[in-house]
PASEBA-1860 file (N, C-alpha, C; in nm, 3 decimals):
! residues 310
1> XXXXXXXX> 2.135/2.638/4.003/2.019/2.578/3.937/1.927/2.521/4.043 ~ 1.814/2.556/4.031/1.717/2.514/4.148/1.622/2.382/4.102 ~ 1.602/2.285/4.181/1.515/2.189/4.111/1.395/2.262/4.160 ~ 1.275/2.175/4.115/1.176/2.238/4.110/1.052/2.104/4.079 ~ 0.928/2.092/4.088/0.850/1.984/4.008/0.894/1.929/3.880 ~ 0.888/1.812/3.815/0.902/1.810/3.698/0.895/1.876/3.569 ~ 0.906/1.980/3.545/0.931/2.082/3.439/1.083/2.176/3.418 ~ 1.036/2.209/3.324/1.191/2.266/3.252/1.259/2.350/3.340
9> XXXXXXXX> 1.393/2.326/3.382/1.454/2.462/3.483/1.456/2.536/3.384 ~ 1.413/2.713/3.442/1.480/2.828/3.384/1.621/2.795/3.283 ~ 1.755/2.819/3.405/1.860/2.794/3.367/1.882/2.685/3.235 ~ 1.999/2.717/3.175/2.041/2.640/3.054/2.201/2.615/3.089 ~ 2.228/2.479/2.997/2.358/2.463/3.014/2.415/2.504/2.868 ~ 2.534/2.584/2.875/2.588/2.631/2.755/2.707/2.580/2.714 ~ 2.781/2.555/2.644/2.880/2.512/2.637/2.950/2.585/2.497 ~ 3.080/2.633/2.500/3.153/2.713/2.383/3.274/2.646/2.380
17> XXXXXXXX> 3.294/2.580/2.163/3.437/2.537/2.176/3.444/2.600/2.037 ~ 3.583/2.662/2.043/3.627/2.740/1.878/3.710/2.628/1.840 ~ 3.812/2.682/1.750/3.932/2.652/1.652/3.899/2.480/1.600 ~ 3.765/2.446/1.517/3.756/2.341/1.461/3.720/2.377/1.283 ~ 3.756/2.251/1.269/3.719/2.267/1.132/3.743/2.127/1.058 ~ 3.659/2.071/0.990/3.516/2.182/0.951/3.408/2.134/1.031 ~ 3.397/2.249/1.168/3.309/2.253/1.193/3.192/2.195/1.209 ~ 3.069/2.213/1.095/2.979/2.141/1.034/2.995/2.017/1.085
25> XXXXXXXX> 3.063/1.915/1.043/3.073/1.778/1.066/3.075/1.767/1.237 ~ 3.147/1.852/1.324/3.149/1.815/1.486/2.986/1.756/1.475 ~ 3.035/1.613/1.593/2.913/1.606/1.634/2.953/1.602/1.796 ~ 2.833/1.646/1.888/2.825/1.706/2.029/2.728/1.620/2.099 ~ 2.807/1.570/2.232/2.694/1.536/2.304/2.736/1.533/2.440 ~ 2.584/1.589/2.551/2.593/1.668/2.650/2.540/1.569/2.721 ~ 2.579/1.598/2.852/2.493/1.456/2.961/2.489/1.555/3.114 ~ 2.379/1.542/3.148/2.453/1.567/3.339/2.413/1.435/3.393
33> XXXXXXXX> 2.504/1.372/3.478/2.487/1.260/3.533/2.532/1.180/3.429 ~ 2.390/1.086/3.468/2.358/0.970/3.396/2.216/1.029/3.262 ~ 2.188/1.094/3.298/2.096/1.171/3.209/2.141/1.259/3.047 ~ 2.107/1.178/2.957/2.140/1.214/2.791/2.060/1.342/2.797 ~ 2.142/1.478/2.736/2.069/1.575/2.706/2.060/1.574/2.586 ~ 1.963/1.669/2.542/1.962/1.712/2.363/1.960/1.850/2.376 ~ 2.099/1.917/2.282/2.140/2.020/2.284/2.074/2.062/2.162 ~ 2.119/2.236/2.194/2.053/2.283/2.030/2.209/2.359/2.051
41> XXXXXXXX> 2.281/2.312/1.885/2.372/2.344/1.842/2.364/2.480/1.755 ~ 2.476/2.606/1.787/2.490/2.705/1.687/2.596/2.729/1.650 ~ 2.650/2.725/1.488/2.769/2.728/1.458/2.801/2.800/1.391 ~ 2.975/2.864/1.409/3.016/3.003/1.328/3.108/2.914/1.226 ~ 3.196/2.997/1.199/3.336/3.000/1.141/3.413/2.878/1.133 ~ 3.410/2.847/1.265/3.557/2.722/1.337/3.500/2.756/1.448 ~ 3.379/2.787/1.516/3.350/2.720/1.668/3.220/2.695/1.622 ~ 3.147/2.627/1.808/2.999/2.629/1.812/2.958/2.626/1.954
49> XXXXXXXX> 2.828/2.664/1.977/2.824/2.682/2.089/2.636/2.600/2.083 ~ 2.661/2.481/2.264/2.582/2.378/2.252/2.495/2.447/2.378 ~ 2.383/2.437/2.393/2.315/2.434/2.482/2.185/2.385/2.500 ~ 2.142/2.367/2.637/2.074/2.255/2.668/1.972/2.281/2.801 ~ 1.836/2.273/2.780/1.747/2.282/2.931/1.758/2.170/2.963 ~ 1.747/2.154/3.115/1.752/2.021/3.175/1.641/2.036/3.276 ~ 1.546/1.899/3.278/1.464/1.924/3.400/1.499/1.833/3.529 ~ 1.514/1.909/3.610/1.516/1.846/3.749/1.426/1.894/3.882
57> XXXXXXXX> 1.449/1.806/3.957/1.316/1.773/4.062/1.448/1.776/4.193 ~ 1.343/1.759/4.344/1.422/1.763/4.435/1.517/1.657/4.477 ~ 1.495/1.495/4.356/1.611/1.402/4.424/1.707/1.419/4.379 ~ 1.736/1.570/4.274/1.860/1.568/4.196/1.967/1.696/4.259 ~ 1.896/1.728/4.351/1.973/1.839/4.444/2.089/1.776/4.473 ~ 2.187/1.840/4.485/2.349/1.845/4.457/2.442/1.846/4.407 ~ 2.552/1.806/4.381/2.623/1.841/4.276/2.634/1.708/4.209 ~ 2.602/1.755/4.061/2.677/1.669/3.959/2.723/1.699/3.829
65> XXXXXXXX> 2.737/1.582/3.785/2.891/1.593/3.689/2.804/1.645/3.551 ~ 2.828/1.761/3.504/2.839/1.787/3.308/2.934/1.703/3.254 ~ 2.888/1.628/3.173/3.000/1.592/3.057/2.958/1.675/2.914 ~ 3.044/1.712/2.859/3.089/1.738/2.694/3.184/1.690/2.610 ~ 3.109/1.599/2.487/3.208/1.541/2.420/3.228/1.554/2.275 ~ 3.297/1.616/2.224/3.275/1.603/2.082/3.360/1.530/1.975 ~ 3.320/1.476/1.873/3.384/1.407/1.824/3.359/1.467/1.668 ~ 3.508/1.497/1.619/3.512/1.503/1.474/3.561/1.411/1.381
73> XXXXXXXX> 3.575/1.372/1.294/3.655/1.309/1.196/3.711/1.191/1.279 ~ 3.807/1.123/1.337/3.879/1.004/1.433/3.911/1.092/1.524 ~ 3.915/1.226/1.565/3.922/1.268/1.650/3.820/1.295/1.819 ~ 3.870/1.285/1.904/3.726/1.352/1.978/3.805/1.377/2.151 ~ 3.719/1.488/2.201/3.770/1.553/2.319/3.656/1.534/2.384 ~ 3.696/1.526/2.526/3.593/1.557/2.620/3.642/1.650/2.731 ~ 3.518/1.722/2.827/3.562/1.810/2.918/3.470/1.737/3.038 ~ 3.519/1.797/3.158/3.374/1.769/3.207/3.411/1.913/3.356
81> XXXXXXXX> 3.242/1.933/3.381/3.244/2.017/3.518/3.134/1.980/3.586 ~ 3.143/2.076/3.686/3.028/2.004/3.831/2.937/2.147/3.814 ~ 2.845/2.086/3.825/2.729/2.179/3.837/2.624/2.174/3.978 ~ 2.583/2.245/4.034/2.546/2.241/4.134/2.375/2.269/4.138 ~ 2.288/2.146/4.200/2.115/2.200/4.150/2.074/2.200/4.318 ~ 2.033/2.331/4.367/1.963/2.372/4.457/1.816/2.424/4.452 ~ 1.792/2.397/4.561/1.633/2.486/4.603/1.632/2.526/4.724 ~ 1.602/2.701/4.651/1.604/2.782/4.745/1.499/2.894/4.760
89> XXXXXXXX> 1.348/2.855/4.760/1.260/2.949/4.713/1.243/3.097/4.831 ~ 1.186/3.180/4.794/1.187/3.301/4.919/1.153/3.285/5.042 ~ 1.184/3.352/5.149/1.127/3.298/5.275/0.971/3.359/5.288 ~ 0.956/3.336/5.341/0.758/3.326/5.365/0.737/3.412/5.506 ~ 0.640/3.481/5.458/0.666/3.641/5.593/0.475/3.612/5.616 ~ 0.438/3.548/5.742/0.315/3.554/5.768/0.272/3.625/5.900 ~ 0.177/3.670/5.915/0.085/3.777/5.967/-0.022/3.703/6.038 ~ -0.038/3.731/6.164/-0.191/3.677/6.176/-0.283/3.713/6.142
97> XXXXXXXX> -0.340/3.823/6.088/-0.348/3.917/6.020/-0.337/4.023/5.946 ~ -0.360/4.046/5.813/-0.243/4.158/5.761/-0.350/4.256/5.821 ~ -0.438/4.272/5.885/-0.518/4.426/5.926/-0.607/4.369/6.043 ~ -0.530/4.460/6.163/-0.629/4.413/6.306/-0.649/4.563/6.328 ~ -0.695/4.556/6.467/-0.796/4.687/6.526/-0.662/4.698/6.662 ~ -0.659/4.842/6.721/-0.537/4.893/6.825/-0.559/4.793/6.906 ~ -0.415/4.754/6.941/-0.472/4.655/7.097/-0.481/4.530/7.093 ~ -0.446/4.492/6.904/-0.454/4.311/6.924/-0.280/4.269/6.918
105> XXXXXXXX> -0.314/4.126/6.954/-0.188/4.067/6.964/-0.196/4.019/6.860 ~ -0.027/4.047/6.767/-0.019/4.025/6.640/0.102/3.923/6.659 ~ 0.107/3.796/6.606/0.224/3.730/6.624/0.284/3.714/6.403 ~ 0.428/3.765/6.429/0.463/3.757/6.287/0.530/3.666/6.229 ~ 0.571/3.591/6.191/0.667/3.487/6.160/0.723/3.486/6.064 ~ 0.854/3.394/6.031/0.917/3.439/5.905/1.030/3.262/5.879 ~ 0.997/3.231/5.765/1.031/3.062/5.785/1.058/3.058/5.624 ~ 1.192/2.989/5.641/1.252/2.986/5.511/1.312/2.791/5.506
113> XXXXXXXX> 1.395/2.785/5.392/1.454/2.665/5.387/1.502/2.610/5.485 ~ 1.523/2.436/5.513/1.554/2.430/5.614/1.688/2.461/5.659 ~ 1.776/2.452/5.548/1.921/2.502/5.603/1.956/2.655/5.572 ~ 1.820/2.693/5.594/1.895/2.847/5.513/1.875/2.946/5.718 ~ 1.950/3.051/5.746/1.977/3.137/5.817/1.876/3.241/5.823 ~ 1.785/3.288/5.873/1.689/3.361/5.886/1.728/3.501/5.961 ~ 1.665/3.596/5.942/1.622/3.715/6.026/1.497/3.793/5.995 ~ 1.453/3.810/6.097/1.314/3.888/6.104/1.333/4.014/6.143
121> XXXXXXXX> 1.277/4.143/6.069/1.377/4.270/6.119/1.499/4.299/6.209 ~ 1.597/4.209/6.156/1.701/4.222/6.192/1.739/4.152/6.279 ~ 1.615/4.100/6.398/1.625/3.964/6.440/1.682/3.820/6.388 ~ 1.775/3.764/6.435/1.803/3.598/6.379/1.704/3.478/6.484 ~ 1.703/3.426/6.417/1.629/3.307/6.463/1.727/3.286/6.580 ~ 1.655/3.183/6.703/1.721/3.186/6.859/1.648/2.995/6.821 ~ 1.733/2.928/6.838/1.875/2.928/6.775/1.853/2.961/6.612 ~ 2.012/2.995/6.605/1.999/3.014/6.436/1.943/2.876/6.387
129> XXXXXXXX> 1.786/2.926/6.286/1.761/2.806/6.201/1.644/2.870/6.111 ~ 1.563/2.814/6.030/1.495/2.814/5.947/1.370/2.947/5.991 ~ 1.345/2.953/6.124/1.194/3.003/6.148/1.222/3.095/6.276 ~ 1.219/3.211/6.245/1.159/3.326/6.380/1.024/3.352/6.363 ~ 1.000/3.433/6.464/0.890/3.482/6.503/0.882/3.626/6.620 ~ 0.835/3.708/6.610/0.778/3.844/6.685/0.619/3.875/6.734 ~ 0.630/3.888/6.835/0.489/3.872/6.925/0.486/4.052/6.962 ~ 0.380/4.133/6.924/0.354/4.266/6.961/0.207/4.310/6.974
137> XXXXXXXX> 0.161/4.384/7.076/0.011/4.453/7.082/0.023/4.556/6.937 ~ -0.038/4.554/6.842/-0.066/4.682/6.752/-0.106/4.806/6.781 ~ -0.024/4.906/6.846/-0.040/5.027/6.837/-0.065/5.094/6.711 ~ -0.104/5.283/6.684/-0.131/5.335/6.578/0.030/5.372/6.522 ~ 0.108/5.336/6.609/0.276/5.375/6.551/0.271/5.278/6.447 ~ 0.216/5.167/6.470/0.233/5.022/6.369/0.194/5.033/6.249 ~ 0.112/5.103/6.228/0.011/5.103/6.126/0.108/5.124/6.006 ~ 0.130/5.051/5.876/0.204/5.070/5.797/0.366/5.055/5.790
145> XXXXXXXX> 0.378/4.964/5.902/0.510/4.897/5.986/0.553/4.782/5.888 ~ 0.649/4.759/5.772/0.726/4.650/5.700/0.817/4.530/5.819 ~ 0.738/4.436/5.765/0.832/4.349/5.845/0.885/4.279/5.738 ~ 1.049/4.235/5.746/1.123/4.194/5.646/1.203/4.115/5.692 ~ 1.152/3.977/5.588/1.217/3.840/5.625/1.322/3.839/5.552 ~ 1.464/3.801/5.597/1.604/3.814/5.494/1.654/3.631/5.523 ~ 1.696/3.532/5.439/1.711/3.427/5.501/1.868/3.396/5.350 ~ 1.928/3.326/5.441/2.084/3.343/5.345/2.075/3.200/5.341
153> XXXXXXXX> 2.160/3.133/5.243/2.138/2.978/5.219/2.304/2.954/5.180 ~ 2.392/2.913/5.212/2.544/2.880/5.158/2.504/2.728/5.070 ~ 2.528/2.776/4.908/2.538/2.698/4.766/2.652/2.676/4.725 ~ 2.771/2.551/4.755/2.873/2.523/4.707/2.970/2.654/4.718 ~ 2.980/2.709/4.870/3.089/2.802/4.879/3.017/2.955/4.897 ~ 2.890/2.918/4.786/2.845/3.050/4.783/2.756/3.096/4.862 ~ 2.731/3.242/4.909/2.602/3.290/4.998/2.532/3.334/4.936 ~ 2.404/3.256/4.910/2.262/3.333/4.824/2.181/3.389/4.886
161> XXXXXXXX> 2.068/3.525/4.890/2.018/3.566/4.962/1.905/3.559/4.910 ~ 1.807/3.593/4.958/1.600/3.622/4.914/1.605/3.656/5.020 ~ 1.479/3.764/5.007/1.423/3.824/5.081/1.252/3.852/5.083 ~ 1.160/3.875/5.177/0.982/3.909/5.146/0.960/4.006/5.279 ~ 0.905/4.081/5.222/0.833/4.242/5.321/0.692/4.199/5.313 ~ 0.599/4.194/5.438/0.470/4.236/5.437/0.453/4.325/5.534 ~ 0.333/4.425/5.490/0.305/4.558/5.600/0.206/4.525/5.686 ~ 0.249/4.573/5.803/0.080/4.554/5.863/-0.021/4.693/5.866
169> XXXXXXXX> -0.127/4.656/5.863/-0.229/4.785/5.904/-0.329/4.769/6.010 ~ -0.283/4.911/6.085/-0.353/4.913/6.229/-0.491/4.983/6.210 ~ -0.621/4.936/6.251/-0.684/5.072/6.288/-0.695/5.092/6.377 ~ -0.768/5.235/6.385/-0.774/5.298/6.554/-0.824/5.428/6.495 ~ -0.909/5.444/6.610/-0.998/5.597/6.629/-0.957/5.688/6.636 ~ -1.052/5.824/6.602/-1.017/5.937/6.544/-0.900/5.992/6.709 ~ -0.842/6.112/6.669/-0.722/6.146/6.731/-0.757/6.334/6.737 ~ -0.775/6.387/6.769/-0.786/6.526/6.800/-0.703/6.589/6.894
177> XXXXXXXX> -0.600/6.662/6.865/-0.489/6.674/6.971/-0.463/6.860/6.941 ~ -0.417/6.923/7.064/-0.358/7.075/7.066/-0.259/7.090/6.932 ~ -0.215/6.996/6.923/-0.134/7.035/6.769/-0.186/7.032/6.687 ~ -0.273/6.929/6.619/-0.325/6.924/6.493/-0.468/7.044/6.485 ~ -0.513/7.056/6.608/-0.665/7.104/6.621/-0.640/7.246/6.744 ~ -0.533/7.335/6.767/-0.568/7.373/6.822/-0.693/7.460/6.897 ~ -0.709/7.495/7.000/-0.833/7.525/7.060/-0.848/7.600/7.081 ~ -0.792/7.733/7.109/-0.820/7.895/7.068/-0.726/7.995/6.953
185> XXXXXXXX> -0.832/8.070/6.911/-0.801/8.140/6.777/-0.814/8.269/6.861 ~ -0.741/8.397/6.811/-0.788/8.512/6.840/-0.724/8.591/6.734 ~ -0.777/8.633/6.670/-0.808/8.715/6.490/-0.846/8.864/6.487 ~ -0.799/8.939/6.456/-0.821/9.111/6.481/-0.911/9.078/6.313 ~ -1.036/9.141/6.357/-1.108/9.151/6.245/-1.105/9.239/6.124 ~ -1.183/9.125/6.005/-1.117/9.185/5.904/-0.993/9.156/5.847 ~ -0.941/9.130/5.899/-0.778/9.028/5.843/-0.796/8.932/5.833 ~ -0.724/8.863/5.714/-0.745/8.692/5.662/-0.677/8.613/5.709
193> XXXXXXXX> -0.735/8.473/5.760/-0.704/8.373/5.787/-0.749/8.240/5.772 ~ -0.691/8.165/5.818/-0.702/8.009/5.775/-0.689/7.914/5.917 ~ -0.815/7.910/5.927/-0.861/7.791/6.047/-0.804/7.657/6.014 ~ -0.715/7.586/6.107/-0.682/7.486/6.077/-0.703/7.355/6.175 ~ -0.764/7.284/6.178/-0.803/7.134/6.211/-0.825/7.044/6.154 ~ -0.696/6.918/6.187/-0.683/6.825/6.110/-0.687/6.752/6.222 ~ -0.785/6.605/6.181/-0.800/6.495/6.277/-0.722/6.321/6.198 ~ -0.703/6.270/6.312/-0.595/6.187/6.223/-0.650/6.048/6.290
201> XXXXXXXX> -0.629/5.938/6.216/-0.676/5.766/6.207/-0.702/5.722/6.145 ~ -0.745/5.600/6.123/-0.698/5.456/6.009/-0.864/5.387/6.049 ~ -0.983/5.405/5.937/-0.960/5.525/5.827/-0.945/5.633/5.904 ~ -0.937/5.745/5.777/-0.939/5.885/5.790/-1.053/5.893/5.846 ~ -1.028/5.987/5.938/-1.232/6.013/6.004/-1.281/6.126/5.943 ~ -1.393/6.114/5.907/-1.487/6.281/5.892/-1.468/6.371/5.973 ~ -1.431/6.506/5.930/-1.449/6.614/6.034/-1.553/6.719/6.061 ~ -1.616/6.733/6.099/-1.677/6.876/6.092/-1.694/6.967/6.258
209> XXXXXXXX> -1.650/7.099/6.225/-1.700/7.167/6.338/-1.830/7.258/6.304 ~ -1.875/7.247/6.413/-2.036/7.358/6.407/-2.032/7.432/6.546 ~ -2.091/7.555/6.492/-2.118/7.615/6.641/-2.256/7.641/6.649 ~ -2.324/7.571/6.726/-2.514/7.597/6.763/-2.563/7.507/6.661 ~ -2.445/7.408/6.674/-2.495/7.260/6.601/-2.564/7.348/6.466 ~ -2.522/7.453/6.391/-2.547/7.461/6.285/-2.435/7.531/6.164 ~ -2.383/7.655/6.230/-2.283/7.747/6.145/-2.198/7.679/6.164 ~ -2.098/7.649/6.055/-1.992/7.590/6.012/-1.845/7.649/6.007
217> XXXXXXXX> -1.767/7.605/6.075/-1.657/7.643/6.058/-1.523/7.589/5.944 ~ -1.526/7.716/5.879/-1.477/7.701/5.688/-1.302/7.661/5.749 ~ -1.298/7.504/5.758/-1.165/7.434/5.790/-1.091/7.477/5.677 ~ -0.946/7.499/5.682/-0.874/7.495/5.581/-0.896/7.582/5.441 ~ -1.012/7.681/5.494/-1.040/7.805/5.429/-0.994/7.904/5.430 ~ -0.950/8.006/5.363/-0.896/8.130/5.379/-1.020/8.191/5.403 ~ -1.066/8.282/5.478/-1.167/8.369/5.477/-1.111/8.536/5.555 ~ -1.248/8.631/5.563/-1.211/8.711/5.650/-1.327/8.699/5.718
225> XXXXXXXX> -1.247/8.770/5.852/-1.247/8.790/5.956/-1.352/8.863/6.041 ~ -1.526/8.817/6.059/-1.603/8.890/6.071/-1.657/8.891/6.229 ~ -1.760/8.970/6.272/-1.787/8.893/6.368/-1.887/8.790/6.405 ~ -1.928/8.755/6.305/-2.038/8.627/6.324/-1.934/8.499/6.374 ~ -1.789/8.503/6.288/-1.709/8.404/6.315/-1.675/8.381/6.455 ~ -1.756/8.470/6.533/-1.674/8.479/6.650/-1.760/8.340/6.742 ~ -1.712/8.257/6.857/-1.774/8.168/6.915/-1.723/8.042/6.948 ~ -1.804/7.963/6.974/-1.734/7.791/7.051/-1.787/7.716/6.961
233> XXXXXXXX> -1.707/7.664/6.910/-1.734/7.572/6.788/-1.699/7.403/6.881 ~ -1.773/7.326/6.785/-1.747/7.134/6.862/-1.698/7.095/6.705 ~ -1.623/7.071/6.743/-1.536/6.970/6.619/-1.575/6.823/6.693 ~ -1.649/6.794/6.543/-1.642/6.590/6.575/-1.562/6.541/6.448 ~ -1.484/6.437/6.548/-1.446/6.342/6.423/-1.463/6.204/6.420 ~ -1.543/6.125/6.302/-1.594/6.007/6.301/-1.561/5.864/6.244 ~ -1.562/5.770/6.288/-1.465/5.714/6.141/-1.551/5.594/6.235 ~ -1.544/5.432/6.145/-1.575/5.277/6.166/-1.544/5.259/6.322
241> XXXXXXXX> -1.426/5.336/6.346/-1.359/5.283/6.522/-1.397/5.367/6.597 ~ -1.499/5.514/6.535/-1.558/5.539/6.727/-1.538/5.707/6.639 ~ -1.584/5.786/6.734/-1.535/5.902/6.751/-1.522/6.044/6.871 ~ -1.409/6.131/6.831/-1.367/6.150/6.958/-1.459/6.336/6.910 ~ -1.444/6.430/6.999/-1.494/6.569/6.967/-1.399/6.626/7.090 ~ -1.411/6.848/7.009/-1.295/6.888/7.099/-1.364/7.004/7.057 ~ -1.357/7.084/7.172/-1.436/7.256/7.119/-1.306/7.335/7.119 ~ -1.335/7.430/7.010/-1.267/7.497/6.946/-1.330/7.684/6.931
249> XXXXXXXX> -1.245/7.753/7.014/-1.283/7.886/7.044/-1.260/8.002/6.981 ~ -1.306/8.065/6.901/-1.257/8.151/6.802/-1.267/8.289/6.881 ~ -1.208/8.397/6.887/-1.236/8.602/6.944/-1.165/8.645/6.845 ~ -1.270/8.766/6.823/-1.252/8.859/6.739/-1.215/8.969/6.797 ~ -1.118/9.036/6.747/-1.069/9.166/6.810/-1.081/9.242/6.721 ~ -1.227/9.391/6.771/-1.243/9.452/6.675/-1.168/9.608/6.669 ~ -1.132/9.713/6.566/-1.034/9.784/6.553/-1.008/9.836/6.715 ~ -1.176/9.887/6.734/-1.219/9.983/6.870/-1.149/9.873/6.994
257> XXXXXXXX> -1.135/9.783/7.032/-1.082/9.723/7.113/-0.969/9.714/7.100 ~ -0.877/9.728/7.000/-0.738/9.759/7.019/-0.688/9.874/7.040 ~ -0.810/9.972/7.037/-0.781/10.143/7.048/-0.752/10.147/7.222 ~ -0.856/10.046/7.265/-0.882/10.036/7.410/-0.750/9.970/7.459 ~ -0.712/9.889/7.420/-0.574/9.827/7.458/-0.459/9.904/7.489 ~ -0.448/9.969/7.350/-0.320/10.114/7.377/-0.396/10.177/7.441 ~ -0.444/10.215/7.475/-0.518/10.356/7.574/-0.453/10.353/7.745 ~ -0.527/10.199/7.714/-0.476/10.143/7.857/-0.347/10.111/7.908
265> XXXXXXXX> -0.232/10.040/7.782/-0.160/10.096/7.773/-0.051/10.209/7.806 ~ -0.111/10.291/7.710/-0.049/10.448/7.747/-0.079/10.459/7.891 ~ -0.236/10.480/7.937/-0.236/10.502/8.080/-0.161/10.450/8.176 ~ -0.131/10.307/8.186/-0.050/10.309/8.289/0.119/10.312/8.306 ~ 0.161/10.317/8.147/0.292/10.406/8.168/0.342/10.514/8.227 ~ 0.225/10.590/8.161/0.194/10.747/8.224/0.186/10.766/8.399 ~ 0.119/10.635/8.426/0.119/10.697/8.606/0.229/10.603/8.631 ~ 0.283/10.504/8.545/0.384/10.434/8.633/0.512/10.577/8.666
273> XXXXXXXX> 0.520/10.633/8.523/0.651/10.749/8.505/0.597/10.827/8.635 ~ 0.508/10.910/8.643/0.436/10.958/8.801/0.438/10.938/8.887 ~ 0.422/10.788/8.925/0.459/10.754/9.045/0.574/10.752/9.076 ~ 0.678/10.705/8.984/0.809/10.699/8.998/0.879/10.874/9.045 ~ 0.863/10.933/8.992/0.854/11.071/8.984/0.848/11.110/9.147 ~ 0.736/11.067/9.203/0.707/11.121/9.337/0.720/11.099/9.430 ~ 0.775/10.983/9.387/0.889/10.842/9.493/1.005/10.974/9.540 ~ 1.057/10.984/9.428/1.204/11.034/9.412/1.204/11.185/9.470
281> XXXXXXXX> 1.101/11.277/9.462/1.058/11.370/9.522/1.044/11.404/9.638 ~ 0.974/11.283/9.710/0.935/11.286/9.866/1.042/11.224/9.908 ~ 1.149/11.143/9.884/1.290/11.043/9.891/1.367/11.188/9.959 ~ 1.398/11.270/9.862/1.462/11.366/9.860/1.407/11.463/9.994 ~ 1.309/11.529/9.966/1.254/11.597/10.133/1.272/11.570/10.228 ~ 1.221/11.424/10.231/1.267/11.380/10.374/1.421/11.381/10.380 ~ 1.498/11.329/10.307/1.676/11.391/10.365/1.710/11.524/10.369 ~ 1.668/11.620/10.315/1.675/11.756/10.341/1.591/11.787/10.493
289> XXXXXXXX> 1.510/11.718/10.545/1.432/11.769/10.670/1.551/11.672/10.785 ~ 1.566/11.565/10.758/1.656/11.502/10.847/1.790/11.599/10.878 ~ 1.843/11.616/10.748/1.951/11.692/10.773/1.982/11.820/10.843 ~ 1.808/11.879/10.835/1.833/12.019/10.908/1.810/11.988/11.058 ~ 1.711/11.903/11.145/1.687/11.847/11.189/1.838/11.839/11.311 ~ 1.901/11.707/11.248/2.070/11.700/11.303/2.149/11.855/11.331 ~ 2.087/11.938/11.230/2.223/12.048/11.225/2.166/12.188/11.379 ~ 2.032/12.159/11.395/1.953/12.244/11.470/1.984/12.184/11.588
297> XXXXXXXX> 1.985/12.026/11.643/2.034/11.990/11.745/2.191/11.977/11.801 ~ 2.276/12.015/11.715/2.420/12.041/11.734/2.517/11.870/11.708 ~ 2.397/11.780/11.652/2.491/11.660/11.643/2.518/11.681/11.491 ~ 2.680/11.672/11.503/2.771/11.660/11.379/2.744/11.568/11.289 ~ 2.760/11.564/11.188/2.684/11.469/11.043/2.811/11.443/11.042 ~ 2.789/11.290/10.981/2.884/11.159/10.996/2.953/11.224/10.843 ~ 3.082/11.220/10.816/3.153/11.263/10.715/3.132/11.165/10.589 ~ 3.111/11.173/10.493/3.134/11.080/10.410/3.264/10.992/10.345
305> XXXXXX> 3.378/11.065/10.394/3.520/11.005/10.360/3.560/10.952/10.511 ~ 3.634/10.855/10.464/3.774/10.816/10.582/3.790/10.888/10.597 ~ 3.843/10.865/10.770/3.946/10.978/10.794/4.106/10.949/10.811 ~ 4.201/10.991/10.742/4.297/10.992/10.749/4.423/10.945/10.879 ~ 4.419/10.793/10.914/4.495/10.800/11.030/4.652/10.883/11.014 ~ 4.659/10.932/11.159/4.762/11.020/11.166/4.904/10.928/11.138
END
């Protein structure tokens, strides 16, 4: 049970007793402390069950005593238990800003009850106590980064937890990179394709490419493949934080130029096989001229096997 300003706690005190009779006649009365409650009574058969809002504030934090007493006819019982009234509201996750620009120093903090145990992404407070804190430059990695305050409070034995997430948001200028935007295309014309450049930052930046600062290049279009498309296109991208530009080169390869490719191709297979050819040709002559050569001057040609020691 948490105290709170002077108003009604949430929580209720309940209380269940059967096997009376008759019933009806029990009369019930509830106390915490020193404090008279007024219950609202519901009754069955041979039981009833009493319950009761109680308001408490922060001088009533700790434990105290329920009494229940009922009295029937000359009879009457009492019980009593300990109830326990805490406050333990969520921990509090502040930002020096929830939205800076790349490059600022963001300090985060995270501050809960005073006896309650803190951590700040996973961080604990140094020393363990009520309040951490994290000091970082905002990069574009940050942008959309949860920081989450977890703070534990031990309630009569027990471990209660709360928890609060706030995000931060980074901005930062447009981003044009070989992956998202690469920078040469080469397209055999007439075949369909899809130009792709995507520019990325917080905001999103405008894109457009033009080539002769006028013809447009159809981003994320399927089109075909002509040769007007052909050329150096400038991709700009613009946004509140600046903007960056990247030229982008499109070639068209038309049928007749791939005819030229194999041609060329073929050709120099053709003389590579030829040359090879005439290597092996003239290789050969010359050992047939050497050999006659040796045999005309009377020096004996070196055997190709061992010779057999005796």
């Amino acid at each position: 049970m948490a105290p709170s300003s002077p108003r009604p706690a949430l929580p209720a005190l309940l209380v269940l007793l059967g096997a009376l009779f008759p019933v009806l006649e029990a009369q019930v009365h509830l106390a915490l402390g020193d404090q008279r409650l007024n219950p609202t009574v519901t009754y069955g058969n041979d039981s009833f069950s009493a319950k009761a809002s109680v308001s408490v504030t922060a001088e009533d934090e700790g434990t105290q005593r329920l009494t229940c007493a009922v009295i029937l006819g000359n009879q009457s019982r009492e019980t009593l238990q300990t109830v326990t009234i805490y406050s333990f509201p969520a921990p509090n996750v502040i930002l020096t800003k929830p939205e800076v620009s790349e490059g600022t120093e963001v300090t985060v903090k995270c501050e809960a009850h005073p006896r309650a145990k803190v951590t700040l992404n996973g961080v604990p407070a140094q020393p363990v106590g009520p309040r951490v804190q994290l000091l970082l430059k905002a990069t574009p990695e940050d942008n959309g980064r949860s920081f989450s305050c977890s703070a534990t409070l031990e309630v009569a034995g027990q471990l209660i937890h709360k928890n609060q997430t706030r995000e931060l948001r980074v901005l930062y200028g447009p981003r044009l990179d070989e992956r998202d935007c690469p920078g040469n295309w080469t397209w055999p014309e007439n075949s369909q394709q899809t130009p792709m450049c995507q520019a990325s930052g917080n905001p999103l930046p405008e894109l457009k490419c033009l080539k002769d600062g006028t013809f447009p290049l159809p981003v994320g279009e399927s089109v075909t493949v002509t040769r007007d498309l052909e050329g150096t296109y400038l991709c700009r991208a613009r946004s509140t934080q600046g903007e960056v530009t990247r030229k982008v080169t499109v070639n068209v390869l038309s049928p007749r130029y791939e005819i030229v490719i194999i041609t060329v191709v073929a050709a120099a297979v053709i003389m590579g096989t030829a040359g090879l050819s005439t290597y092996l040709y003239n290789r050969q002559r010359k050992i047939r001229k050497y050999r006659l050569q040796q045999a005309q001057k009377g020096t004996p040609m070196k055997p190709n096997t061992q010779a057999t020691p005796p």
